[in-house]
N, CA and C atoms as an extended XYZ file, in Angstrom:
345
Properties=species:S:1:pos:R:3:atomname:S:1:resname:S:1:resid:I:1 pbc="F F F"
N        -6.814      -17.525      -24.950 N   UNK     1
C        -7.252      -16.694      -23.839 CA  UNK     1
C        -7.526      -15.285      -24.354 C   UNK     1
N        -8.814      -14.587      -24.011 N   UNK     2
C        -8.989      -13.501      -24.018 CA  UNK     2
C        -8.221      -12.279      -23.274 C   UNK     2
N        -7.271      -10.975      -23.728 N   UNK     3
C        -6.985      -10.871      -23.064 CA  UNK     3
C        -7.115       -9.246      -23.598 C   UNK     3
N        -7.391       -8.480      -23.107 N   UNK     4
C        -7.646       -6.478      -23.257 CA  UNK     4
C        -6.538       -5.722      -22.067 C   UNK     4
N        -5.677       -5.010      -23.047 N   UNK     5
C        -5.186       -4.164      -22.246 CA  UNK     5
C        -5.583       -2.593      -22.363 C   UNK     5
N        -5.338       -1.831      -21.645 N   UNK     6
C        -6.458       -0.880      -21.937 CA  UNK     6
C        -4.519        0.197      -22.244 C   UNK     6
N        -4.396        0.621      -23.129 N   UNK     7
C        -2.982        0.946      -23.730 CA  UNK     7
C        -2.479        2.381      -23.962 C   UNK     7
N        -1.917        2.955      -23.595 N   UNK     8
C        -1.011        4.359      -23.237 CA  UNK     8
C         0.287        4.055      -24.539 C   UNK     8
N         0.259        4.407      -25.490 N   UNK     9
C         1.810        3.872      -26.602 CA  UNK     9
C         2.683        4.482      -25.512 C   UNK     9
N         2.393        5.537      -25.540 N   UNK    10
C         3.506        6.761      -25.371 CA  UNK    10
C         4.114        6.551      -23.513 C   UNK    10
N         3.434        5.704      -22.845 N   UNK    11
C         3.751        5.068      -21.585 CA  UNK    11
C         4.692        3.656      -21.656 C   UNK    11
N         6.043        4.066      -21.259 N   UNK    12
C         6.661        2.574      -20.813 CA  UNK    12
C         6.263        1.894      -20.399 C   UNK    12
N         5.991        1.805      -19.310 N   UNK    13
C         5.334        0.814      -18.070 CA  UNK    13
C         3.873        0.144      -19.201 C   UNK    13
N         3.312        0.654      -19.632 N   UNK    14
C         2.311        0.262      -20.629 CA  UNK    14
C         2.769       -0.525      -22.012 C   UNK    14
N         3.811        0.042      -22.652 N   UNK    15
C         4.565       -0.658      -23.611 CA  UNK    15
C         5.300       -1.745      -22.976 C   UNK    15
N         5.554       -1.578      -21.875 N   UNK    16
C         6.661       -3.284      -21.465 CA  UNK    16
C         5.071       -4.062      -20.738 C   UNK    16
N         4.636       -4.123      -20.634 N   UNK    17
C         3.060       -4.927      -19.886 CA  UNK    17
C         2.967       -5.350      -21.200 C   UNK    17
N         2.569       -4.905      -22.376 N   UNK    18
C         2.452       -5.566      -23.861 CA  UNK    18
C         2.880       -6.015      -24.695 C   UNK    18
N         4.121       -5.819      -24.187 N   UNK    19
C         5.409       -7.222      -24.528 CA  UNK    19
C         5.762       -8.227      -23.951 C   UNK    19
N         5.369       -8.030      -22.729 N   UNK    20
C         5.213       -9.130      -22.329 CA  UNK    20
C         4.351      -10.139      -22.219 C   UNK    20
N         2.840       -9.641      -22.519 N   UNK    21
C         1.768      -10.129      -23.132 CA  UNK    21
C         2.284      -11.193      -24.418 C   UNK    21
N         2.641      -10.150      -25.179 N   UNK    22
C         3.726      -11.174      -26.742 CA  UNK    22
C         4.212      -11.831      -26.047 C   UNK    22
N         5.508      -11.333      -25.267 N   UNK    23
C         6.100      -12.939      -25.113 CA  UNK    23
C         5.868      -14.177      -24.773 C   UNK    23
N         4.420      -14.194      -23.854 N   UNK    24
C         4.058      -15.156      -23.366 CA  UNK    24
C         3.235      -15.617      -24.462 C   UNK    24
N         3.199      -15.438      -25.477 N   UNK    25
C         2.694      -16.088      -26.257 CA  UNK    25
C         1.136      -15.762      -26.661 C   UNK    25
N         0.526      -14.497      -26.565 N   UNK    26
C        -0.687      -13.836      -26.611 CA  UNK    26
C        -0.964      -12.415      -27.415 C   UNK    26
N        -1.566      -12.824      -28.214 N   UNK    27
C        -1.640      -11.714      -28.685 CA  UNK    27
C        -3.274      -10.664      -28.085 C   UNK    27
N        -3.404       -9.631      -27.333 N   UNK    28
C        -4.456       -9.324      -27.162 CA  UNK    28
C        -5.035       -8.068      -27.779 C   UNK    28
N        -6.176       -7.892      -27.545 N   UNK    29
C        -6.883       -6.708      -28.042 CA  UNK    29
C        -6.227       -5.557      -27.240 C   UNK    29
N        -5.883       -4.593      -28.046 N   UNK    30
C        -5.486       -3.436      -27.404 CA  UNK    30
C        -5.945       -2.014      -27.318 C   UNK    30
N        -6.554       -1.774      -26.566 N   UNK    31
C        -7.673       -0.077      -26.307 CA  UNK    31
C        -6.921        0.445      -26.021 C   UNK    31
N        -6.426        1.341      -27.105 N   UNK    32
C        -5.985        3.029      -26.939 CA  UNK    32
C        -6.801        3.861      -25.810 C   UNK    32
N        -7.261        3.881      -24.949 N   UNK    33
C        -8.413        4.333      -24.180 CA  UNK    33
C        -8.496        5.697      -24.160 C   UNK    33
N        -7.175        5.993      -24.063 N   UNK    34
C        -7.307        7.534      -24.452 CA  UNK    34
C        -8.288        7.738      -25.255 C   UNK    34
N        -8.556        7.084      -26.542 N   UNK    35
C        -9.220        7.628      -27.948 CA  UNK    35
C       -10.771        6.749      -27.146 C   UNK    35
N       -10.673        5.481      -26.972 N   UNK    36
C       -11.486        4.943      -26.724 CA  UNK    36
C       -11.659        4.307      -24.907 C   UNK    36
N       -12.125        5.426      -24.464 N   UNK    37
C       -11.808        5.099      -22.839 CA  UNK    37
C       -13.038        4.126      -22.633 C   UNK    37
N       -12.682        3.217      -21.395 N   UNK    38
C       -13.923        2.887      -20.772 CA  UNK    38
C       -15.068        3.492      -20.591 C   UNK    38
N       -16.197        2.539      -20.287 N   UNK    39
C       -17.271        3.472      -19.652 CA  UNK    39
C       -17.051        3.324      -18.081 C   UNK    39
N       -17.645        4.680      -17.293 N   UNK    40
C       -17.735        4.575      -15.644 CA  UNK    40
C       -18.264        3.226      -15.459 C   UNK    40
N       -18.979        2.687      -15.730 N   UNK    41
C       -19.417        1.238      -14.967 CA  UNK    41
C       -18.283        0.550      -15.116 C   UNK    41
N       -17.592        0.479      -16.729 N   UNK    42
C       -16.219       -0.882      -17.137 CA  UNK    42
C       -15.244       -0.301      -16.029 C   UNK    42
N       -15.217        0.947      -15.560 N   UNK    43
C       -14.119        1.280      -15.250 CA  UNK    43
C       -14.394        1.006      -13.734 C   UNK    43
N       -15.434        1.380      -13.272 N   UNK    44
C       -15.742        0.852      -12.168 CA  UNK    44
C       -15.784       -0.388      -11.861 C   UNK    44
N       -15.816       -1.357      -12.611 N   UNK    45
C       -15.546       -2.659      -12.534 CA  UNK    45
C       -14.639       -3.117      -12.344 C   UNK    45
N       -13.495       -2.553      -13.333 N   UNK    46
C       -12.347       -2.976      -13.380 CA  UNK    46
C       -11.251       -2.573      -12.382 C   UNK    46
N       -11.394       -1.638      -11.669 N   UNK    47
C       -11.088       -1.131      -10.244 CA  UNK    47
C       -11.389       -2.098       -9.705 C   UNK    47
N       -12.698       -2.591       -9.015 N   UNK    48
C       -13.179       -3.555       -8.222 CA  UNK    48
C       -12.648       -4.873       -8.192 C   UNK    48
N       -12.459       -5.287       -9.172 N   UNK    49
C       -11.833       -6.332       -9.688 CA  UNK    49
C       -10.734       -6.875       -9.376 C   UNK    49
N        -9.939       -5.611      -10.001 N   UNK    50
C        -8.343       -5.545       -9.426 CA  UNK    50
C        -7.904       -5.411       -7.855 C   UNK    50
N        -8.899       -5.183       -7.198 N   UNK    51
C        -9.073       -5.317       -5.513 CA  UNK    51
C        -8.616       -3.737       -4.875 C   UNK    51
N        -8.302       -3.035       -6.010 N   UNK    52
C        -8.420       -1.564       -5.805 CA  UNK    52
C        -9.077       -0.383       -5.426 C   UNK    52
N        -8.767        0.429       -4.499 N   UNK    53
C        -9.412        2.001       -4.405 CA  UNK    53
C        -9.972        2.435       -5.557 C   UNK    53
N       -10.974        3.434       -5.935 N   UNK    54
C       -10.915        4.547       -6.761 CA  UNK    54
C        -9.460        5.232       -6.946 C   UNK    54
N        -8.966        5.503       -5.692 N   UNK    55
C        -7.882        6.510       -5.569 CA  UNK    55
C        -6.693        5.966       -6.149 C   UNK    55
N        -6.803        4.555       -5.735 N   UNK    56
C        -5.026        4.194       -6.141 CA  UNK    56
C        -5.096        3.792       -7.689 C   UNK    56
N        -6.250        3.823       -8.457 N   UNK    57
C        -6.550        3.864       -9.876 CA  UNK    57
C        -6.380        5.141      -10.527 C   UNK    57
N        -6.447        6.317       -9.904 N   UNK    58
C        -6.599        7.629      -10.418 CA  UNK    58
C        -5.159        7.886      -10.762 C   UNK    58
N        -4.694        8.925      -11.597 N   UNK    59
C        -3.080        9.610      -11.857 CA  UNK    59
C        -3.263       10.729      -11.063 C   UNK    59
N        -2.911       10.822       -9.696 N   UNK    60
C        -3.063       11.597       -9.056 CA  UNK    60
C        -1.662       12.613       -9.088 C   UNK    60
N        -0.728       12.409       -9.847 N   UNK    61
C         0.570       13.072      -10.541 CA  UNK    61
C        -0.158       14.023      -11.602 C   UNK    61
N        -0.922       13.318      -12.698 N   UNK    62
C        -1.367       14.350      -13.668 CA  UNK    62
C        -1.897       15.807      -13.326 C   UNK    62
N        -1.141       16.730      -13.575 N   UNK    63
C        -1.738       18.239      -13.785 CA  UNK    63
C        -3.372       18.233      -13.793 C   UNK    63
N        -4.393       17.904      -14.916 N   UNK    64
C        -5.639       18.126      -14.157 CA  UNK    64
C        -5.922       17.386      -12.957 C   UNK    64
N        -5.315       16.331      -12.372 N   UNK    65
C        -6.476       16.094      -11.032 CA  UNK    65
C        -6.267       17.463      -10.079 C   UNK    65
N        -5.140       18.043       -9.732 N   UNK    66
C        -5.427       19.350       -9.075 CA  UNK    66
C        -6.361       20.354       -9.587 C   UNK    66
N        -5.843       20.505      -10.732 N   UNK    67
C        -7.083       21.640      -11.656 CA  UNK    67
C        -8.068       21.707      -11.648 C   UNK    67
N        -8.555       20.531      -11.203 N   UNK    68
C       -10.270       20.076      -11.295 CA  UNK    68
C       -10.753       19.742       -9.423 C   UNK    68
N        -9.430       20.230       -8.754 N   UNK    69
C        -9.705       20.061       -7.563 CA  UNK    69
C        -9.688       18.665       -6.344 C   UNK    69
N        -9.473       17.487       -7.563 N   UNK    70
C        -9.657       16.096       -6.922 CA  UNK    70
C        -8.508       16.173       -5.699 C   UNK    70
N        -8.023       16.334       -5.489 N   UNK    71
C        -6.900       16.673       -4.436 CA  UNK    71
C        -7.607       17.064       -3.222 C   UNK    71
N        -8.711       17.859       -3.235 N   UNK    72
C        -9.301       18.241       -1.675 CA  UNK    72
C        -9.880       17.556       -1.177 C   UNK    72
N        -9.817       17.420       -0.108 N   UNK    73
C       -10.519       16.284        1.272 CA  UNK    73
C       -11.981       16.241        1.002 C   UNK    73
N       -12.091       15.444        1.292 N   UNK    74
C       -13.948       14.986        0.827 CA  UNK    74
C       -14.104       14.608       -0.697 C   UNK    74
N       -13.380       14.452       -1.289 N   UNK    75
C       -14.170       14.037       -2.635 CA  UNK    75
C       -13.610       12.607       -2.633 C   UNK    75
N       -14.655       11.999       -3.102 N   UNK    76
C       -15.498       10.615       -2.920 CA  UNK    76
C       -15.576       10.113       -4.125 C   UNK    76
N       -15.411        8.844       -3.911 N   UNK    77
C       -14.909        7.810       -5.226 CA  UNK    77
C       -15.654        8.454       -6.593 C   UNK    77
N       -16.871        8.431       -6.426 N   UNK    78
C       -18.169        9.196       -7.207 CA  UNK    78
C       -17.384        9.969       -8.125 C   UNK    78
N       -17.098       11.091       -7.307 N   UNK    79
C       -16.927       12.238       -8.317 CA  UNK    79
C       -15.383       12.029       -9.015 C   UNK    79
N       -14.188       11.212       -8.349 N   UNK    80
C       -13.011       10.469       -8.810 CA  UNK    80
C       -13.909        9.605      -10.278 C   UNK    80
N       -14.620        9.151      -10.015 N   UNK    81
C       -14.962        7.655      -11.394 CA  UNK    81
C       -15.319        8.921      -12.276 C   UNK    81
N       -16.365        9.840      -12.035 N   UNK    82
C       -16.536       10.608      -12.851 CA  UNK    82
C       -15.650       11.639      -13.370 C   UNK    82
N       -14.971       12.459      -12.959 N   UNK    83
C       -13.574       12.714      -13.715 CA  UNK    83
C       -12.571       11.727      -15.002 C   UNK    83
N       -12.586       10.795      -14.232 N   UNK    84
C       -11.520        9.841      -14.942 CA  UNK    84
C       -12.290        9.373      -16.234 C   UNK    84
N       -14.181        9.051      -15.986 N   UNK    85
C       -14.834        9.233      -17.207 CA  UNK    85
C       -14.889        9.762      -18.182 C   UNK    85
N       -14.685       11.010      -17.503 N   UNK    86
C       -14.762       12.626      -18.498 CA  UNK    86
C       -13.605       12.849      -19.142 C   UNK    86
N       -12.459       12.419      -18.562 N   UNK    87
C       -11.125       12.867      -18.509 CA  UNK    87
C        -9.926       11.701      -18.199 C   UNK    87
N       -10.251       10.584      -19.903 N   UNK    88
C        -9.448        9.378      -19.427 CA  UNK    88
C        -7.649        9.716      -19.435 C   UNK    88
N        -7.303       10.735      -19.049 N   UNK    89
C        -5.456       10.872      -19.106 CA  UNK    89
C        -5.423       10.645      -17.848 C   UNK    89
N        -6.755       10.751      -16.798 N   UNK    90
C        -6.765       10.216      -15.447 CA  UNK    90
C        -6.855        8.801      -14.675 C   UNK    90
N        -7.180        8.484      -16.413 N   UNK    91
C        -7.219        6.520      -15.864 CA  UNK    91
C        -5.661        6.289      -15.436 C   UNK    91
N        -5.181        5.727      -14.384 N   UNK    92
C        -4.067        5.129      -14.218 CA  UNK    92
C        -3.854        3.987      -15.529 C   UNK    92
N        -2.109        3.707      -15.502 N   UNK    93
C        -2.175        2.629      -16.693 CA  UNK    93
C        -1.379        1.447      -16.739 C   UNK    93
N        -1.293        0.833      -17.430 N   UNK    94
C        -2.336       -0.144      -18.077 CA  UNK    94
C        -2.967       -1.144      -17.389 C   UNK    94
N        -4.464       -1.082      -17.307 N   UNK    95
C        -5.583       -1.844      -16.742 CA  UNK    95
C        -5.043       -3.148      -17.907 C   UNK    95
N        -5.384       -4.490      -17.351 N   UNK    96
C        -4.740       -5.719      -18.235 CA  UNK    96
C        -6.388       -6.837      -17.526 C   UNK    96
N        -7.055       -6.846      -18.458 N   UNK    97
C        -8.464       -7.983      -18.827 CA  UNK    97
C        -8.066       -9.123      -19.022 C   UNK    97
N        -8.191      -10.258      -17.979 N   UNK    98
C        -8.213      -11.476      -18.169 CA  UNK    98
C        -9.180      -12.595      -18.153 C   UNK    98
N        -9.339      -14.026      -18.416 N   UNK    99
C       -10.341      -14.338      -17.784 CA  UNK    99
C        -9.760      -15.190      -16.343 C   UNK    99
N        -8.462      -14.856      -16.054 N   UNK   100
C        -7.924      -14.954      -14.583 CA  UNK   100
C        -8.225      -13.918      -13.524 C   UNK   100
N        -8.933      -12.672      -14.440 N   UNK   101
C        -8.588      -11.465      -13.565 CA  UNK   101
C        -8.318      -10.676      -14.146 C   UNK   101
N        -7.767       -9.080      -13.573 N   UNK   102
C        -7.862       -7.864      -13.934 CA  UNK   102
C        -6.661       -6.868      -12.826 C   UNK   102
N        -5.758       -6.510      -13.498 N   UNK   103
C        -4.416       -6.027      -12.951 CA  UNK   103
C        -4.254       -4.467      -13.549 C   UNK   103
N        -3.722       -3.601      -12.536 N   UNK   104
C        -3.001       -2.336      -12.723 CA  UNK   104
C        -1.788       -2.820      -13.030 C   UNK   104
N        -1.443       -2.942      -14.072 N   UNK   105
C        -0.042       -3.378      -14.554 CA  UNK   105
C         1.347       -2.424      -14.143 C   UNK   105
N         1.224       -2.106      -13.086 N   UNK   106
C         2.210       -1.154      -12.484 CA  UNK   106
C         2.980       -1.845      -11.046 C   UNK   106
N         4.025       -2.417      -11.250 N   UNK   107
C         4.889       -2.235      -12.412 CA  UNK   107
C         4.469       -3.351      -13.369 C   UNK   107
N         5.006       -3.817      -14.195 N   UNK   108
C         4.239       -4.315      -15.988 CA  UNK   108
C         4.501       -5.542      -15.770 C   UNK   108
N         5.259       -6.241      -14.570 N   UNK   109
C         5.037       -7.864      -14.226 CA  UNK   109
C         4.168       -8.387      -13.915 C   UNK   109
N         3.244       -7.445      -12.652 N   UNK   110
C         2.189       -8.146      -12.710 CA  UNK   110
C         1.200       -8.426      -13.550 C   UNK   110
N         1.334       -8.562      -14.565 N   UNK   111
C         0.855       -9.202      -15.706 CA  UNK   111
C         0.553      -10.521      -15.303 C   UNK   111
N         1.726      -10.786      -15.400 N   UNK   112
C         2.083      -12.701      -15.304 CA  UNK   112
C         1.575      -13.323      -14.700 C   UNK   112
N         0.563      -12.706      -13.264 N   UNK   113
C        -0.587      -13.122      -12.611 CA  UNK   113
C        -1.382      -13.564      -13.019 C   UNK   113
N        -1.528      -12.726      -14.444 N   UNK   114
C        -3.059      -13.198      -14.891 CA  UNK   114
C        -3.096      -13.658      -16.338 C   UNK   114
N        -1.792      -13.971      -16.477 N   UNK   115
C        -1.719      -14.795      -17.738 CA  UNK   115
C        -1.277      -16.274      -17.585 C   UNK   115
């Protein structure tokens, strides 16, 4: 099985989603995304996919989404995909690629959905 997690090291919740990947017996491709983020369309996809908002994909905790204003009323998925483009520490984490499907691995069980 093909399987891409899109990978945060320095994130728990991201490090236990990819052990548990191992344990089940899988080894998958793993995108640092930070270094190598999605593109707005993959990412827009992969939102969609996962049966998700723009919003509930975004790190709306991280220091720039205020800085950059995403916090004020009216801004629209659009300019959310495009931030998180520009500025992947805004991708929520870890997005998990299956060919079952596509999970916000938060918390890092739901994995097991799609493996």
């Amino acid at each position: 099985m093909d399987i891409t997690i899109y990978h945060n090291p320095r994130c728990g919740t991201s490090r236990n989603t990819l052990a548990a990947i191992r344990e089940a017996g899988h080894e998958p491709q793993v995108v640092d995304y930070l270094a190598t983020p999605p593109s707005r369309a993959q990412l827009q996809e992969m939102i969609a996919s996962a049966g998700l908002t723009v919003r509930e994909a975004v790190r709306s905790k991280e220091a720039l989404f205020g800085e950059l204003g995403l916090d004020q009323p009216g801004v629209d998925d659009g300019a959310l995909l495009d931030a998180m483009a520009a500025h992947p520490v805004l991708i929520n984490r870890p997005f998990v690629v299956t060919s079952k499907g596509v999970r916000l691995c938060r918390p890092f069980e739901l994995v097991r959905e799609i493996l």
